[in-house]
Each structure stands twice: as C-alpha cells, then as structure tokens.
N, C-alpha and C positions, 0 to 999 in steps of 0.2 A: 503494500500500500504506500509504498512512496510517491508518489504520485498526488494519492491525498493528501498528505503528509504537507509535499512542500505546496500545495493551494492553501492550505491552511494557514501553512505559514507567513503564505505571503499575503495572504486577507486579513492577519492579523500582522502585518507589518507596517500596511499603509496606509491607517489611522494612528501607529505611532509614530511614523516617521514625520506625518505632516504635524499632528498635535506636539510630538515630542521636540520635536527641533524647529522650530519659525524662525529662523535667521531672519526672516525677510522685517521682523520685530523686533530684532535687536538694536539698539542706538550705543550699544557700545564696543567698538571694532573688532579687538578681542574675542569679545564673546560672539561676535556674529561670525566670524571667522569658525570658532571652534563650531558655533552649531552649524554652519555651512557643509565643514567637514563628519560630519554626522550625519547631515542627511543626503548627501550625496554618498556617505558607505553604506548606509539602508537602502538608496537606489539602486545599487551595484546590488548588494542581496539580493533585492529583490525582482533584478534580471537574472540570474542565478537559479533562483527558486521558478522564476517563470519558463526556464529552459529546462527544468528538470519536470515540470507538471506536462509540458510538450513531449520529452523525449518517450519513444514506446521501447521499454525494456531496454535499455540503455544504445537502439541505434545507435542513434547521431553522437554518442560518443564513444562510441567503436568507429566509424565511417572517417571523423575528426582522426582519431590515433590513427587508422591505417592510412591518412594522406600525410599526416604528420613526418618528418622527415627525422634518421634513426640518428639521434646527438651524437653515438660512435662511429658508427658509417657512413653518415652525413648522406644520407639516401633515405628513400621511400621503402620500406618493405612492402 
C-alpha cells in the first residue's frame, strides 16, 4: 500500500506546508528567508511523494536506473 501511503502523505502535507511556513508574512528577512527554505523542502517532498502515488510497482524507477549511466563503467547497462 505505498501508494496510499504517500497520497496521504502528501494531502497531509499541503495544509502544512502552506499554514506552516507563510514567508510570504514575514517582515523580518531572516525569518522569511528561513521559512522560504521550508517551504520550498515541503514542495520538493511533496513532488517526491506525488511520483511515488504515480509510479505502478516501482516502473519508472526501474526504467530511470536502466537508462541511468553505470558511475564505474560510465555506460548504460
């Protein structure tokens, strides 16, 4: 059930991410900065999680590694 798993997670991501981090309501640089980088790594999760609720039984990340080029042979297997 991964697949549920990360829906879930990401449906309960993205009423924190926006409630949790409002940079866009910070007046103090610092702190708007920090929550900027906050909710742009909740965004990134949450592309993450939205690739994993698409992937069927791990295709496309099997398809990904077999075009992926081999870091000691510097080739395609």
């Amino acid at each position: 059930m991964p697949r549920i798993a990360a829906a879930v997670l990401a449906g309960s991501l993205l009423p924190t991410t926006f409630g949790g981090h409002p940079f866009w309501q910070e007046s103090d640089k610092v702190e708007r900065v920090n929550q900027r980088t906050h909710f742009v790594k909740n965004l990134s999760i949450l592309g993450g999680l939205l690739i994993a609720v698409g992937d069927t039984a791990g295709r496309r990340a099997q398809r990904t590694a077999d075009r992926t080029p081999d870091p000691v042979r510097g080739r395609i297997q």
